[in-house]
C-alpha positions in Angstrom: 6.1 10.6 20.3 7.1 13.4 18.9 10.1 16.0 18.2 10.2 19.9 18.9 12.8 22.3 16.7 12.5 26.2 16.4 11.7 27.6 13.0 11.7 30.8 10.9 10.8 30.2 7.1 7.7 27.6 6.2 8.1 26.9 2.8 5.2 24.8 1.2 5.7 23.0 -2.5 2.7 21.3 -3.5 2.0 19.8 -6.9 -0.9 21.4 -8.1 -1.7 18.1 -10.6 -2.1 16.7 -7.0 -3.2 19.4 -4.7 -6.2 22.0 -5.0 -6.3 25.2 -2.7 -9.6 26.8 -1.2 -9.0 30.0 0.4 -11.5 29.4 3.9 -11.6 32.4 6.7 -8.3 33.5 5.8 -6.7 30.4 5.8 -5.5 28.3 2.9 -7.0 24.7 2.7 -5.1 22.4 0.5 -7.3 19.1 -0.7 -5.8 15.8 -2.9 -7.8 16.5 -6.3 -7.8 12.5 -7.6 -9.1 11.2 -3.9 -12.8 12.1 -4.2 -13.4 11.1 -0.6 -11.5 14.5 0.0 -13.5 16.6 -2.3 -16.1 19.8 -1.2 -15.2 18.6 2.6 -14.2 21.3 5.0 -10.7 21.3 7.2 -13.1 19.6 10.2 -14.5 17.2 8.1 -11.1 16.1 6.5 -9.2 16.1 9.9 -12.4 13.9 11.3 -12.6 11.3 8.6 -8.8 10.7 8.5 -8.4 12.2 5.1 -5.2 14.2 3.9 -4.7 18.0 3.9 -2.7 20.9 4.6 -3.8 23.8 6.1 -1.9 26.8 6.4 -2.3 30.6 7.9 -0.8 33.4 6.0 0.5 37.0 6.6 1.1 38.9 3.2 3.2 36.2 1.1 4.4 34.4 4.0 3.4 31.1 5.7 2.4 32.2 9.9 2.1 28.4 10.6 0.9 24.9 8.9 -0.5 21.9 10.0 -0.3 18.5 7.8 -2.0 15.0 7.0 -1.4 12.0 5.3 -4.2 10.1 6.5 -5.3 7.1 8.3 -3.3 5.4 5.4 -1.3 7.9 3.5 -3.1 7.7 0.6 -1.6 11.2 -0.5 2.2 11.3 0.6 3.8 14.4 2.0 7.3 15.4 2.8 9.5 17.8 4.8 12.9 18.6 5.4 14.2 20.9 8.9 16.2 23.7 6.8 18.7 25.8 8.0 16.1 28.5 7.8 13.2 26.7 8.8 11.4 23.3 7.1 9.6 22.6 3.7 7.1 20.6 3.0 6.4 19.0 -0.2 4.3 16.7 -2.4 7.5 14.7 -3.4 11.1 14.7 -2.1 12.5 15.3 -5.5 10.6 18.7 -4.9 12.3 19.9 -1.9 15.5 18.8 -3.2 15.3 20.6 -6.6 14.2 23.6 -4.6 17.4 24.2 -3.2 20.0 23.1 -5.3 20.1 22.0 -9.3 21.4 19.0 -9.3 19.7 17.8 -6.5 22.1 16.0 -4.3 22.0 14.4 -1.8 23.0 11.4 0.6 21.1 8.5 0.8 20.6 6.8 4.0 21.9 3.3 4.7 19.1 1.6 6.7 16.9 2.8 4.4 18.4 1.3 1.3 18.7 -1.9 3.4 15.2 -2.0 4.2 13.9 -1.1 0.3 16.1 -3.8 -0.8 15.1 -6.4 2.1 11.0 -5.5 1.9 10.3 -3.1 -1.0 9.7 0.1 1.1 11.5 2.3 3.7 10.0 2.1 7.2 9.0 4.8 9.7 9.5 8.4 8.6 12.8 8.5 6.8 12.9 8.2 3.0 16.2 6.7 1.3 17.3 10.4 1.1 19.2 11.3 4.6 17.6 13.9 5.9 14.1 13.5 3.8 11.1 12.4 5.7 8.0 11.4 5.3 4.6 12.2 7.1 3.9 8.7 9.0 0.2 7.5 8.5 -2.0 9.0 11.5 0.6 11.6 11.8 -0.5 15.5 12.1 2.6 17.7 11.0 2.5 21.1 12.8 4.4 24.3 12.2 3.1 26.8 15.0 3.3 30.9 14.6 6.2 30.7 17.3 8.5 28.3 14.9 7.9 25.2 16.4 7.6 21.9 14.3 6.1 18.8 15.9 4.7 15.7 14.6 2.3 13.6 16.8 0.1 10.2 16.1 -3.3 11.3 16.4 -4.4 7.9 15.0 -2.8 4.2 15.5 -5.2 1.5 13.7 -5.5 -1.9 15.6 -5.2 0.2 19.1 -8.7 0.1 20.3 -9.5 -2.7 23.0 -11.3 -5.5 21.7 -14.6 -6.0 22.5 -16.8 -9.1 23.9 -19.7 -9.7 21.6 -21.2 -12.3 20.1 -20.2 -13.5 16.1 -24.6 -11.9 15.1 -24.3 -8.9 17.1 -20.4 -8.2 15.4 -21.9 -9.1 11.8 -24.6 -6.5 12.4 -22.6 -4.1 13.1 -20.4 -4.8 10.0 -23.6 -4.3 8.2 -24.1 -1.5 9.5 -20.7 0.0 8.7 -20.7 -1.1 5.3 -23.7 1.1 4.5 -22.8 3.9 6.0 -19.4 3.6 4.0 -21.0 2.5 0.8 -23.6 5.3 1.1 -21.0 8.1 1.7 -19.1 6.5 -1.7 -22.3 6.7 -3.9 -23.0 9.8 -3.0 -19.2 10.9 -3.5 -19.4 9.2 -6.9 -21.7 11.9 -7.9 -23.2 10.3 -11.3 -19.7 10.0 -12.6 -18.8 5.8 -13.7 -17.3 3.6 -11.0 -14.3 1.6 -12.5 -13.3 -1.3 -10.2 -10.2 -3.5 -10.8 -12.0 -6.8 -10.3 -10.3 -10.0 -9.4 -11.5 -13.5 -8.3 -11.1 -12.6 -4.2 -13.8 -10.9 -2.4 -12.6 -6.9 -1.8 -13.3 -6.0 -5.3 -16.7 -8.2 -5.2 -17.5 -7.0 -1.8 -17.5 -3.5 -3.9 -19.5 -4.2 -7.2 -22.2 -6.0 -5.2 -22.5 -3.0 -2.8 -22.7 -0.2 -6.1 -25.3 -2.8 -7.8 -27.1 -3.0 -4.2 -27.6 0.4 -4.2 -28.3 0.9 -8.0 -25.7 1.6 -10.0 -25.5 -0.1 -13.4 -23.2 1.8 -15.4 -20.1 0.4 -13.7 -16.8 -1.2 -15.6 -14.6 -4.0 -14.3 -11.2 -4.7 -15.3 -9.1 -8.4 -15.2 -5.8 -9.2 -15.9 -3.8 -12.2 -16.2 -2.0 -14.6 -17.6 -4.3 -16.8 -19.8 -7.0 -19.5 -17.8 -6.4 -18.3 -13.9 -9.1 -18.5 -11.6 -8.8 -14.7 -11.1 -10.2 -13.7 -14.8 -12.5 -16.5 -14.5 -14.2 -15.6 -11.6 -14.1 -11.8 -12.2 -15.8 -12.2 -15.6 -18.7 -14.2 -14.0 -19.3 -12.1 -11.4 -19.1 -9.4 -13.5 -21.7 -11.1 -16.1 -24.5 -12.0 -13.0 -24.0 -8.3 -12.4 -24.7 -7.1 -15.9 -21.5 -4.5 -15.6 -19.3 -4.1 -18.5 -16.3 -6.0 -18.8 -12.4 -5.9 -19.9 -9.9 -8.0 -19.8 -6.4 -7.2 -20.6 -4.1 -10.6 -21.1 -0.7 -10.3 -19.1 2.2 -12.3 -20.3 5.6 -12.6 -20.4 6.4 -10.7 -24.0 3.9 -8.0 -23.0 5.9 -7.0 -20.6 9.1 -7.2 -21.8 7.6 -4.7 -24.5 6.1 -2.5 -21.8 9.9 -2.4 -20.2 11.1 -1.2 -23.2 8.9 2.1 -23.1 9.8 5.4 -22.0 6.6 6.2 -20.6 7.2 3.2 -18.2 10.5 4.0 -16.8 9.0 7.8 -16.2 6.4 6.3 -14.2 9.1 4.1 -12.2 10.8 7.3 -11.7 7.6 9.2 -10.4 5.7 6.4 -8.1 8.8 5.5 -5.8 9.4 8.9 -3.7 12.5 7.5 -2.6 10.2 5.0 -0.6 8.4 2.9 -2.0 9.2 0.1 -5.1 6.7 1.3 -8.0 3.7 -0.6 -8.4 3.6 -1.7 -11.5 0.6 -4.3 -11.8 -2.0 -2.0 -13.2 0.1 0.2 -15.9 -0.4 -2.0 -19.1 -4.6 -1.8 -18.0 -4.4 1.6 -16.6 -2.8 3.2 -19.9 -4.8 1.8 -21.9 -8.2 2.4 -20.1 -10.1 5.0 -22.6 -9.1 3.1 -25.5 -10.6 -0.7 -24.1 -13.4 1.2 -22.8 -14.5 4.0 -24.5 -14.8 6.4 -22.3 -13.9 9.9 -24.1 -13.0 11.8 -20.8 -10.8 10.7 -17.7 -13.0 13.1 -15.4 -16.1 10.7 -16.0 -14.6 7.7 -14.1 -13.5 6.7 -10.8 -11.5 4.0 -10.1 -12.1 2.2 -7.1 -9.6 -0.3 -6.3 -10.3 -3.4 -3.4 -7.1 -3.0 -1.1 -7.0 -4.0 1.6 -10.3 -4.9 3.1 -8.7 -8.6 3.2 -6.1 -7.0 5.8 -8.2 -4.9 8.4 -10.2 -8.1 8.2 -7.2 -10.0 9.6 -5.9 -12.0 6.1 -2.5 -11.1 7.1 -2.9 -13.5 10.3 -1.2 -17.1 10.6 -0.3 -19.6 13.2 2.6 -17.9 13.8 1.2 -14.5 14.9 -1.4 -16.8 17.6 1.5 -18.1 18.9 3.1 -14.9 19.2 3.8 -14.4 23.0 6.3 -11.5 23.4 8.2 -8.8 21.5 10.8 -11.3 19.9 8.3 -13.7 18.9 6.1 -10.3 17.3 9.2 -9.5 15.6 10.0 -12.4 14.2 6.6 -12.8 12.7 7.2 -9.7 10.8 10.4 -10.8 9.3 9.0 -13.9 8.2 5.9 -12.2 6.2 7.8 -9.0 4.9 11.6 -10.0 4.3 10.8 -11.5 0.9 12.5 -9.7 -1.2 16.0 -11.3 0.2 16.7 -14.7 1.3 17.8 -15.2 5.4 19.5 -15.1 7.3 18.0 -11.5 7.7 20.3 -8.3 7.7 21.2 -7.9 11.3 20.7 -3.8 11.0 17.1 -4.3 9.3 16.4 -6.6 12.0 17.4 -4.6 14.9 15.2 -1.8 13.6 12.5 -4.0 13.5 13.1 -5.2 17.5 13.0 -1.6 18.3 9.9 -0.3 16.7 7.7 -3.0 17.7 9.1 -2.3 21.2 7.6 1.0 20.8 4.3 -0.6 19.4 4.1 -2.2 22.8 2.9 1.1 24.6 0.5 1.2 22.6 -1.0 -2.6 23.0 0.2 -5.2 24.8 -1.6 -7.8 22.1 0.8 -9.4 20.1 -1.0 -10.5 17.0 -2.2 -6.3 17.2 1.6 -5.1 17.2 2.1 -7.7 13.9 -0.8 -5.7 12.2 -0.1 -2.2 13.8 3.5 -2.4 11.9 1.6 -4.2 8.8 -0.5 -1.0 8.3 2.2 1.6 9.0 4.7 0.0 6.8 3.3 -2.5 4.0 0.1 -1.1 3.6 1.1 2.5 4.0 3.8 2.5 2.4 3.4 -0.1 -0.7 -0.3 -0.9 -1.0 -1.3 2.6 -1.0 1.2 3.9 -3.4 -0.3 1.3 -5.9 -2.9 4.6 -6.7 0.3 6.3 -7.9 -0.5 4.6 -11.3 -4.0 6.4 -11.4 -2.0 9.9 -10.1 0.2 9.0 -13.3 -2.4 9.1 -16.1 -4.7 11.7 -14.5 -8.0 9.1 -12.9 -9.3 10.1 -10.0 -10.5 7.5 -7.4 -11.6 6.3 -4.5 -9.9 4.2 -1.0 -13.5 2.8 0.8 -11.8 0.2 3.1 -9.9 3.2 4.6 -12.5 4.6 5.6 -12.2 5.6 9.1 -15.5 4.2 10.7 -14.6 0.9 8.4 -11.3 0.5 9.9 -11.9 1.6 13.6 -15.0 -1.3 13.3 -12.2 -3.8 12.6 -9.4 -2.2 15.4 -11.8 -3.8 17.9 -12.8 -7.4 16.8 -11.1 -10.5 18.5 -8.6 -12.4 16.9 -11.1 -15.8 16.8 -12.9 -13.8 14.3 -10.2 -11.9 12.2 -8.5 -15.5 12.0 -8.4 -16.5 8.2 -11.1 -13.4 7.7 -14.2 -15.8 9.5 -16.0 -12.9 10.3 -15.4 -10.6 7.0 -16.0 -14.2 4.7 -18.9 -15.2 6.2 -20.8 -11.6 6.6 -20.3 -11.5 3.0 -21.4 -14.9 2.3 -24.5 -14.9 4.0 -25.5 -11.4 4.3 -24.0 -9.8 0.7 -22.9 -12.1 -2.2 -25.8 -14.8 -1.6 -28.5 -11.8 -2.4 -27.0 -11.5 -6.0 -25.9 -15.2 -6.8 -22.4 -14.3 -6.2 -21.8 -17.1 -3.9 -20.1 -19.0 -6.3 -16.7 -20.5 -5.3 -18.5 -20.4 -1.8 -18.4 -24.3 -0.5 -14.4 -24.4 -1.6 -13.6 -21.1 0.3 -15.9 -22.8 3.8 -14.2 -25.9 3.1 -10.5 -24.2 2.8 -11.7 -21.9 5.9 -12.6 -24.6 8.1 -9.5 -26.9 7.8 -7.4 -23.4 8.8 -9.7 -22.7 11.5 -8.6 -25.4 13.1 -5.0 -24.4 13.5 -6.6 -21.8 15.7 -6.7 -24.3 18.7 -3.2 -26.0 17.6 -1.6 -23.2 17.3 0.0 -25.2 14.7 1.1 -24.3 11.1 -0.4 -26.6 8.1 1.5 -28.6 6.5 0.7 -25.9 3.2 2.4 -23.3 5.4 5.2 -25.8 7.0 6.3 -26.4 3.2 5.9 -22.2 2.4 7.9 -21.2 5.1 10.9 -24.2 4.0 11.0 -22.0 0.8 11.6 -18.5 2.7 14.3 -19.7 4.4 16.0 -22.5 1.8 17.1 -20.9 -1.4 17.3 -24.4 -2.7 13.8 -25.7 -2.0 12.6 -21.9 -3.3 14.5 -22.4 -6.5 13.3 -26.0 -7.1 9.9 -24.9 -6.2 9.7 -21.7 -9.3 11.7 -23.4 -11.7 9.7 -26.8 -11.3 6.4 -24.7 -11.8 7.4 -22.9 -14.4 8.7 -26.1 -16.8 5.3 -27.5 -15.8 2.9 -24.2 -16.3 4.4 -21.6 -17.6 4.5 -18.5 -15.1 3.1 -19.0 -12.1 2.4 -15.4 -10.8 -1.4 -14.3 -11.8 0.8 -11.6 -13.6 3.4 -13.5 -15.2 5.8 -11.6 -13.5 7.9 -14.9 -12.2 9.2 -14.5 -15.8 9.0 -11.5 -16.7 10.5 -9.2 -14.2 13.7 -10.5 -14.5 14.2 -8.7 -17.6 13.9 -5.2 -15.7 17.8 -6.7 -14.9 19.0 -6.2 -18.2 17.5 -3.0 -18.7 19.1 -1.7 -15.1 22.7 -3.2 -16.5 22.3 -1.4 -19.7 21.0 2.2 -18.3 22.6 2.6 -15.0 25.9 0.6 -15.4 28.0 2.1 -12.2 24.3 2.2 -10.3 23.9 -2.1 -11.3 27.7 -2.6 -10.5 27.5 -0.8 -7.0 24.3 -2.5 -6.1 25.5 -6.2 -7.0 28.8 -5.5 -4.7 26.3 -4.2 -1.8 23.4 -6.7 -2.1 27.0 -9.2 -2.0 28.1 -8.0 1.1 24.9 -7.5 2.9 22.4 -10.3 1.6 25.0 -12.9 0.7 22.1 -15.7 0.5 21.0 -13.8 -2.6 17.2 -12.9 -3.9 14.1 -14.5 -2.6 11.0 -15.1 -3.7 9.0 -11.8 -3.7 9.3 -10.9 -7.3 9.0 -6.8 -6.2 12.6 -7.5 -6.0 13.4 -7.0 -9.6 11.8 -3.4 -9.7 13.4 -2.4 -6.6 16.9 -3.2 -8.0 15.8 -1.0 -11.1 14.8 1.4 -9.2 17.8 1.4 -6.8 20.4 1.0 -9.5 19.1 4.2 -11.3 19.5 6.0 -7.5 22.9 4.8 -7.3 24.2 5.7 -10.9 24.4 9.5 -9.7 24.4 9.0 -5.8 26.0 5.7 -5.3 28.9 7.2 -3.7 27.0 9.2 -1.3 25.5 6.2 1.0 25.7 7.1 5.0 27.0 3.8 6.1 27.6 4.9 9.5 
């Protein structure tokens, strides 16, 4: 797919805190300076790997043509708008409306708004300003010399044809892969300190045994979370059997009702979103203070390498719903029932017919229907939410690193069957057997086989478990949701690893107290289109924030037809 318009002007507005530029051959190369998978690589080498750039020809101080990447998994966001005069393209869509007017305004598009409030993010290219869009992951943006602006898929993950070999001869090549990827990151490191955000799940484990596998000692792992959860638990052990440093920063309900309360927070809200995504907010208490709970003197000397989403190429995502997924319908209802959290059902009739229709386009692509449920997982969710999480490490000036996007990595995992992407088996058990037991960091191994077995089997019964029979009563029955948090917290206190169950809820106050026309024009839409009120994803507290503040200047600009 693509679209066609003639141009005269190319205007280009790059953050340079983001973007480098390398004159090459008379051409100007334009590299992310925080991914270091992007740095000293040439235009080839970038375009090949899947990595972001811009490249642009010049003639004296004008702009002859441009093409333009986000990536296999926009790890770098771009924007453009079709001008009168031509098109701009920008690091931010703030950027290209600034550029044009001083106040900025503009009109915000209604399916958009209805699909940040329903899932926490805007879907396909448009942005919640009109006539804003965004580069899609695997897109290529071109401006030719003649004016011509297209924008073609060059890479769909999940679209390869699955192949027919056997579990070993799949785990070998896995091995394989993983070198290759972990050697390329070592050597990308470049002697400065890997700093990995390490839970109790295997991604983040899967990445401090590789760096202590291939040598690396100096490394620094970071937990947080509310006080006794497995996930600080486990991270510190793992952590001490590797001899790597470790920090842990205690989440809780007060602390973040004090972090609300800062400036610099809200200016990080304000600067992650891009009128597309809801702001991740999990890191920023860690991430702030980083130099002062380590040590280090210098942000250049670390990397932070963060797990996502290995679990999702490797096929966590995957239920008994998606195997029994037949047809398009069936496909689409699977997505609501993972994504439509942040909102309880009956789903919004214009966010569900969108859904319908771009999962019909999927279809071209592969007529496997648990491959159109990831294919739409990765554009959208992981794309568009996941990704942005490295916004925080953008924020305070870390550079880092995105392994499992790596493009060999995720092309390996567009080909396996769904037998062995089920519940992770073949990801889990390569490193099981073939990783973690080398360094004794099997530990919570004959819980996870155990767990992983009794799911298996829902993989000839095409049947839910009763654990996801009860979890899908929740999603659609605001009173059995209800009962379920309020019971859990009387009897443990919060029950989100981050305490954000209680805590987030508080962001409501502050939106009623900062954007009183944005809160009051929200509550009468989220009224009238998601009468059923909020459900359980608790991303729904930011993206009212953030929405509220979007509607306290523009709220009377929304496109509703």
């Amino acid at each position: 797919m693509y679209s066609v318009e003639a141009l005269n002007v190319i205007k280009l507005l790059l953050d340079k805190k983001v973007w480098e530029k390398e004159v090459v051959n008379g051409c100007c190369l334009y590299r992310p300076i925080s991914m270091i998978e992007t740095e000293k690589k040439s235009f080839q080498q970038l375009k090949n790997l899947g990595l972001p750039y811009v490249l642009t020809r010049e003639n004296t101080d004008e702009i002859a043509s441009l093409e333009a990447s986000v990536g296999v998994i926009r790890a770098v966001p771009l924007f453009y708008r079709r001008e009168r005069e031509g098109v701009t393209i920008a690091s931010s869509p703030e950027m290209i409306l600034r550029n044009n007017s001083e106040d900025g305004e503009f009109t915000i598009d209604k399916l958009s708004l209805l699909e940040y409030l329903s899932y926490g993010y805007v879907t396909s290219n448009r942005t919640l300003v009109e006539d804003v869009k965004g580069i899609q992951s695997g897109e290529v943006l071109t401006v030719s010399e003649s004016g011509e602006l297209s924008t073609i898929s060059e890479y769909v993950y999940d679209s390869a044809n699955i192949e027919n070999l056997t579990l070993s001869e799949f785990t070998t090549e896995l091995e394989s892969v993983s070198e290759k990827m972990f050697t390329s990151l070592v050597c990308d490191l470049d002697g400065r300190i890997p700093v990995v955000p390490l839970s109790g799940g295997y991604d983040s484990r899967f990445i401090v045994s590789m760096l202590k596998l291939y040598g690396l000692d100096n490394v620094v792992c970071l937990s947080y979370s509310i006080p006794g959860s497995f996930e600080s638990r486990i991270s510190k052990e793992v952590a001490e059997k590797l001899g790597y440093k470790w920090f842990f920063t205690e989440y809780n309900t007060k602390k973040w009702v004090e972090t609300f309360q800062e400036e610099d927070f809200h200016d990080f809200l304000n600067y992650a979103h891009n009128y597309t995504s809801v702001s991740h907010i999990q890191e920023y208490p860690i991430i702030k203070d980083l130099q002062k709970k380590t040590g280090m003197k210098k942000q250049e000397e670390s990397i932070i390498i963060p797990g996502h989403a290995a679990d999702f190429v490797a096929g966590s995502h995957l239920n008994p719903a998606t195997l029994a997924a037949r047809n398009i319908e069936d496909v689409t209802k699977c997505i609501i029932s993972k994504h439509y959290g942040l909102r309880m059902p009956p789903v919004n009739n214009t966010v569900l017919e969108e859904v319908r229709r771009r999962v019909a386009e999927y279809s071209k692509i592969t007529p496997e229907p648990f491959k159109l449920f990831e294919i739409w997982n990765w554009r959208e969710r992981q794309s568009k939410f996941i990704a942005n999480a490295n916004r925080i490490y953008d924020y305070f000036g870390y550079k880092w690193a995105l392994p499992f996007w790596n493009k060999e990595f995720t092309d390996f995992w567009s080909k396996i069957p769904l037998e062995l992407k089920y519940k992770k088996r073949l990801y889990d058990e390569f490193l099981e057997n073939r990783v973690f037991n080398r360094l004794g960091l099997d530990i919570d191994r004959d819980g996870r086989v155990t767990k992983r077995e009794i799911e298996l089997k829902a993989l000839d019964s095409r049947k839910p478990t009763l654990k996801q029979r009860i979890v899908n009563l929740a999603k659609e029955n605001k009173f059995v949701a209800d009962l379920y948090r309020s019971t859990r917290r009387k009897l443990r206190g919060p029950s989100n690893p981050c305490a954000f169950d209680t805590a987030n809820p508080f962001l409501l106050n502050i939106a009623k107290e900062k954007f009183p026309h944005g809160y009051q024009t929200l509550e009468k839409l989220l009224e009238e289109e998601f009468p059923k009120g909020r459900g359980g994803d608790v991303n729904s507290y930011v993206a009212d924030y953030i929405i509220s503040s979007i509607l306290e200047d523009y709220g009377d600009n929304i496109a509703w037809e």
